[in-house]
N, C-alpha and C positions, 0 to 999 in steps of 0.2 A: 629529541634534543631540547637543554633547557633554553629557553629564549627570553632574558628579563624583559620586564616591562618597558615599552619606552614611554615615559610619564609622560613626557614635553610635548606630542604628539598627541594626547588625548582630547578632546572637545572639550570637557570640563578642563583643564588645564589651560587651553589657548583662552578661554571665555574668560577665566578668572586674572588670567596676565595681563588680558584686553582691557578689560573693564574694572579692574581691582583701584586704579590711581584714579580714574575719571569718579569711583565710586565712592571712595574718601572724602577726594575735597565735596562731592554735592552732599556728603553727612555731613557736613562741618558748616559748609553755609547752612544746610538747612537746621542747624543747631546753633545758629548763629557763635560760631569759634566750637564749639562743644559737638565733637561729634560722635563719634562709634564708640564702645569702649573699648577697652585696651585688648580685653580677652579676643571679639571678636575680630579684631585686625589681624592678632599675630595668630588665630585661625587660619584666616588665608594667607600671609606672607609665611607660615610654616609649609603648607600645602605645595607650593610654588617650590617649596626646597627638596619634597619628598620624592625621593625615587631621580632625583637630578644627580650627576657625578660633579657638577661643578661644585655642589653643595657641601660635598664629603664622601668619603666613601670607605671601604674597608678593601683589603686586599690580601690576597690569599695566594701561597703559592708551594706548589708542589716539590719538597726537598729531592724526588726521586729523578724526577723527568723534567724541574723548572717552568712547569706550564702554571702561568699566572691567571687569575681571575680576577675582577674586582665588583664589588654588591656597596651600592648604594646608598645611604642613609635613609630611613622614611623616617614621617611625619610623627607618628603614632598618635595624630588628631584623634578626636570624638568626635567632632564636629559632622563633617562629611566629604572623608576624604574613603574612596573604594575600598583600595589598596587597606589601608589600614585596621578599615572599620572590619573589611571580610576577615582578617588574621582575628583582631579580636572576636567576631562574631563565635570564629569554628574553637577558638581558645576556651570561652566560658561555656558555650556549647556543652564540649567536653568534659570540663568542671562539674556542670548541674547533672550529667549523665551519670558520672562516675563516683562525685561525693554531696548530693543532694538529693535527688528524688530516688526513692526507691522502687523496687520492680513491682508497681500496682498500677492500675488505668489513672490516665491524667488526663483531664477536659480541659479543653481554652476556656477563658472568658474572657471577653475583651471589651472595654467599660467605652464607649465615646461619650463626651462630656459637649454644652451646649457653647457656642462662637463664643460667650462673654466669660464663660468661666475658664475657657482655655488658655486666653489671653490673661486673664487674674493669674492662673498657672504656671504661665508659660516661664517667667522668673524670678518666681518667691515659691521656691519648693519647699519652704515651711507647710503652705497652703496646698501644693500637691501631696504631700506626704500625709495630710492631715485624711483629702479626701481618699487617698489612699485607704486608709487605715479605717475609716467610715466603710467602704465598698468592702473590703476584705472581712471586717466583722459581720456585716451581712452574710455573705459566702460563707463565711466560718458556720454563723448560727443556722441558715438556711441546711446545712450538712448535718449537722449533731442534733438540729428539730428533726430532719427525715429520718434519721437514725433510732431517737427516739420513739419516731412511731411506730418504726419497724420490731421495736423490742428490743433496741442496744442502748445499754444506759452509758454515759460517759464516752459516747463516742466522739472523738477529735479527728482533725482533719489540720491540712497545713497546704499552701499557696506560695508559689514564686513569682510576682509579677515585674516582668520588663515596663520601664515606662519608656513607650515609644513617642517620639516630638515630633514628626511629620506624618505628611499626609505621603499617601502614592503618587501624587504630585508635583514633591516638595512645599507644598505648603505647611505652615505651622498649625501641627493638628497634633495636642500633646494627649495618650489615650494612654489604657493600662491594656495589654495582655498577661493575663494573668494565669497562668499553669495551675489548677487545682487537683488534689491525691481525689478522686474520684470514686471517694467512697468515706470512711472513717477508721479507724482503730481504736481498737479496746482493749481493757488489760484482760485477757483471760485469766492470768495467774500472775502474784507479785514476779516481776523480769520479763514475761509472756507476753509480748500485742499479737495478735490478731487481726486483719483486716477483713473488711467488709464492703464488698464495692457498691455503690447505689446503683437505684434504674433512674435510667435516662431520665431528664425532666421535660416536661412538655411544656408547649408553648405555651400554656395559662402561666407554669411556675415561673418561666423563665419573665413572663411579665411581671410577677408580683417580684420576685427579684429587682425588677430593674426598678419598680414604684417605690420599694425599700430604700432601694440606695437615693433617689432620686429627693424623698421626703428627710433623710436623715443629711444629705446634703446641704439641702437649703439650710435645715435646721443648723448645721454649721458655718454657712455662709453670714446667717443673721445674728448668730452668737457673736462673729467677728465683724459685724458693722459691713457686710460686706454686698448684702444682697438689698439695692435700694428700689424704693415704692417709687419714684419715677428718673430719669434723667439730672434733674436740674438738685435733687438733694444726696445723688451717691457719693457715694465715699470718695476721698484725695486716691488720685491716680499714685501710686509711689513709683510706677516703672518711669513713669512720664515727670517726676518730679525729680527723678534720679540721672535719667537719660532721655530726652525729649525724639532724640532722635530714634535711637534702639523702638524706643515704646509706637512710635509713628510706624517704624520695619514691622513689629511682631500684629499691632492691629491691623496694616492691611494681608500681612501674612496671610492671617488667622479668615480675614473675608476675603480671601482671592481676588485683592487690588493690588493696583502698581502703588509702591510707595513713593518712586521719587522720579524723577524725569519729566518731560511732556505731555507724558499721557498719565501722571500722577492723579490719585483715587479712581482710574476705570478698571473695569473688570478687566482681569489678567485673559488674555485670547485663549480662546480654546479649538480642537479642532474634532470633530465628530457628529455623528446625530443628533440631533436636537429634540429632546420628547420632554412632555409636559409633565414636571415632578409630580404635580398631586395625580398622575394617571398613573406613575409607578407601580402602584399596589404595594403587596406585602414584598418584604424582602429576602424571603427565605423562611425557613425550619427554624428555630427556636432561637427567634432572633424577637427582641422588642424596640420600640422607638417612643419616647414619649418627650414633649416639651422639648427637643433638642439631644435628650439624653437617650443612648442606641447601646443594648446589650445582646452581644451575640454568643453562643454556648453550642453550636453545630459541630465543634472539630473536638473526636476523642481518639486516645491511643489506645489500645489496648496492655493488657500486662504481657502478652505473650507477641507482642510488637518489639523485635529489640531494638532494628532502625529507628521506628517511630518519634521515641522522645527526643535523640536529637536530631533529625529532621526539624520536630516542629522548637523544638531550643533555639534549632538554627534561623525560623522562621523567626520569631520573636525577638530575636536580637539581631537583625538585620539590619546594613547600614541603611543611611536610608536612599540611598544611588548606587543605581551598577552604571557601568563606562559603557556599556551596550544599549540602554535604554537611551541614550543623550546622542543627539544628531547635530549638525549644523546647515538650515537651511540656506538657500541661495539670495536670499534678503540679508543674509546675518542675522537671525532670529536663532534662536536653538527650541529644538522643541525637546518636549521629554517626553519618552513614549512611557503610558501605562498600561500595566500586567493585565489588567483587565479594564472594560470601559465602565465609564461610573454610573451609577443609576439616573444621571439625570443625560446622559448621552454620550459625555464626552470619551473618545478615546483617547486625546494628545491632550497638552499641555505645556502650554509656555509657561516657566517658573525661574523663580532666583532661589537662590541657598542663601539661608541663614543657620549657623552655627551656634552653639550651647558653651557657658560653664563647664565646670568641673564640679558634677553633684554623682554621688549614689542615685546608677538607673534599675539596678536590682533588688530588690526588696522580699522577705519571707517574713511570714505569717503565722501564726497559728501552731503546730510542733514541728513546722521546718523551720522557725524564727530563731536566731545563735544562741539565744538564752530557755530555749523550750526544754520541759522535763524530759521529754518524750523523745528528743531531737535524736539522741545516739542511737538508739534501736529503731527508730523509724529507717534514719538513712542506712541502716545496715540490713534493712528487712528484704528478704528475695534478693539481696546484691547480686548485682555483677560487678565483677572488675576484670579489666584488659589482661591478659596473661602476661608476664612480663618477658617470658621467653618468646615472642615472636608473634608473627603473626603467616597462619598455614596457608591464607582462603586463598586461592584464583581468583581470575579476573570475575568481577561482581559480587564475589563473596564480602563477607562481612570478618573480621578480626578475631581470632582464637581468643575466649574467653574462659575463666577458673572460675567458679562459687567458690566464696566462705571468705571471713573477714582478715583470713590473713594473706591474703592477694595483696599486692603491689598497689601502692594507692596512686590516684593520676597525680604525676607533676605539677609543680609548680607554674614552672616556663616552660611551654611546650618547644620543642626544636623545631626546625620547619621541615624535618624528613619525616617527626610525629604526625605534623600536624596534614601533612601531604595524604599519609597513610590515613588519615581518621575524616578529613572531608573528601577527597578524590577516589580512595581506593587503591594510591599509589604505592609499592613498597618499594623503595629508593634501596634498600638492600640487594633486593632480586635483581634489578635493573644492572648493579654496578657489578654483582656476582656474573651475567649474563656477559654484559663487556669484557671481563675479564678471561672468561670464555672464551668468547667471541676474538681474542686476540686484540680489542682494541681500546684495553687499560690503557690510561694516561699515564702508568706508570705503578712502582711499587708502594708509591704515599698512600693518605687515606684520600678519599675526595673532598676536593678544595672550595667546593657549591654546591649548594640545595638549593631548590626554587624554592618558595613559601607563597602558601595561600592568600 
């Protein structure tokens, strides 16, 4: 049976109703009159709206039988609102599966940058985008030099990177995971590519990668006045000239302090083991760390993976809170629980949300970029696309799919009975054919609700 969500109910929801008014006016004192910016308010007073009936709603009713429904208005934040973030997650998800990457192995890479340049990052995506495009010609060239030595001349490769803005914490931790075609192509004959998949790189290459990025960063850091020889001659703050308060939230974000209250600049509490970071050791398989900057390259899909790529799509564009991770202790603290504990101990995590602009968080590169030669034969190469007649599988099966480029291309707007079937497994058709069966149709109309993701 469907059961919506009841928003108002949620921990994150009570916390933000709680504390959204007392949180305002201490931005405004501590901005003396000048507090949040506009974007970031009506983040959360949207949030408060989504999924509420008093806010609006839609309603739906059955010409045969009279049985009424009513569905809710959401937010459709970026910021960090669950609900919204999961629908867009499995949305684009399906996008990059269907008219983006085509059926060849694809590697993560996933770039962490060091606490000072994140915060430079964090809202002047001029300056993300730049370092972006630094990293990604690395990767590009690192691919078409292996290829090279291997004996393929003109081999190309192409990259989709999410830029993800928090930590598994909620801290503001802005990082790239970056999807790379895991090999190269080449024209074997005019109209002809070819692909070639690389071997695995090993932990030396994955270091000089990251030494790469790492030297070609600075170098553009110093092009832009950006990277100064001590404290007292860096460069004008512009987030803090622009918004004193915002840039006060995003730097202690960014060093896991309290920004504003009683217990303003201490370390955000934490709760788990306590072990001594320089004992950590290495951190895995073909993972590097150096000056701050951490390149990890461990996670591949295969080409004969067909789950795989959107699984990790769906990884990568994930919001950045589930309503399951967030508790409310019996102090009134909330903790937020993390997927895994972090290298230096911790399992838990007291944290605050902070929410984004409206910028481009998906980016391609290389011959998946819109104006690439290469772009149209790349994403048609090994296609799949969804069959548009239906889908056959049982329970845990996967979706009936056609080869060849004249399949039905994914939708625009996904419906929520698409999109139920393509993250759940759900087929809302089956279900309602089964009721109807079963004797216990609502009636001869069509059905008046879908749940959605």
């Amino acid at each position: 049976m469907y059961r919506p969500r009841d928003a108002e109910h949620t921990v994150l929801y009570q916390v933000i109703r709680e504390h959204l008014e007392p949180f305002v006016r201490e931005a405004a004192e501590a901005g003396e009159g000048v507090g949040l910016p506009q974007f970031v308010e009506r983040e959360f007073r949207e949030f408060l709206a989504c999924g509420v009936f008093e806010h609006g709603f839609a309603r739906f009713r059955c010409d045969g039988c009279a049985l009424e429904h009513l569905v809710p208005f959401s937010c459709k934040g970026r910021g960090f609102c669950p609900s919204c973030g999961g629908r867009r997650m499995t949305e684009r998800a399906a996008h990059l599966v269907d008219e983006v990457l085509p059926r060849v192995p694809v590697r993560q890479w996933v770039l962490t940058v060091p606490y000072r340049l994140r915060y430079l990052m964090a809202w002047d995506h001029g300056l993300s985008r730049a370092v972006l495009g630094v990293y990604a010609r690395v990767l590009l060239d690192v691919y078409a030099r292996g290829a090279r030595e291997r004996g393929i001349r003109d081999g190309r490769t192409g990259t989709v990177t999410v830029i993800q803005r928090s930590g598994s914490g909620l801290n503001l931790n802005l990082h790239f995971h970056t999807l790379a075609l895991d090999g190269v192509f080449s024209e074997a004959h005019p109209g002809a590519l070819e692909f070639h998949p690389a071997p695995p790189p090993s932990d030396e290459e994955v270091a000089q990668v990251l030494t790469a990025v790492r030297h070609q960063v600075r170098r553009l850091l110093r092009r832009r006045g950006l990277e100064p020889s001590d404290e007292a001659t860096g460069p004008a703050d512009r987030l803090a000239e622009e918004s004193p308060v915002l840039a006060g939230l995003v730097s202690a974000s960014v060093q896991g302090r309290v920004a504003l209250g009683p217990r303003a600049g201490a370390r955000v509490r934490r709760l788990g083991r306590e072990v001594d970071v320089e004992d950590v050791g290495s951190r895995g398989p073909r993972q590097a760390h150096v000056d701050g900057f951490d390149l990890h390259a461990n996670v591949r899909v295969s080409a004969n993976d067909r789950a795989g790529p959107e699984r990790l799509c769906r990884y990568v564009l994930r919001p950045p809170l589930a309503q399951d991770r967030l508790r409310l202790r019996g102090d009134g603290r909330v903790v937020v629980e993390l997927k895994t504990a972090w290298h230096d101990g911790t399992t838990q995590k007291l944290a605050a949300i902070t929410p984004r602009p409206e910028v481009n968080l998906i980016i391609c590169h290389g011959v998946l970029a819109p104006h690439a030669q290469w772009r149209r034969p790349v994403v048609a190469y090994g296609r799949i696309v969804p069959d548009p007649t239906g889908w056959a599988g049982g329970a845990g099966a996967l979706p009936a799919f056609s080869e060849g480029a004249g399949a039905q291309r994914s939708p625009r707007y996904w419906t929520g009975a698409a999109l139920m079937r393509r993250a759940f497994e759900i087929d809302v058709r089956r279900i309602l054919t089964h009721l109807r069966r079963s004797g216990q149709s609502p009636g001869p109309g069509p059905p008046v609700a879908i749940a959605t993701p």
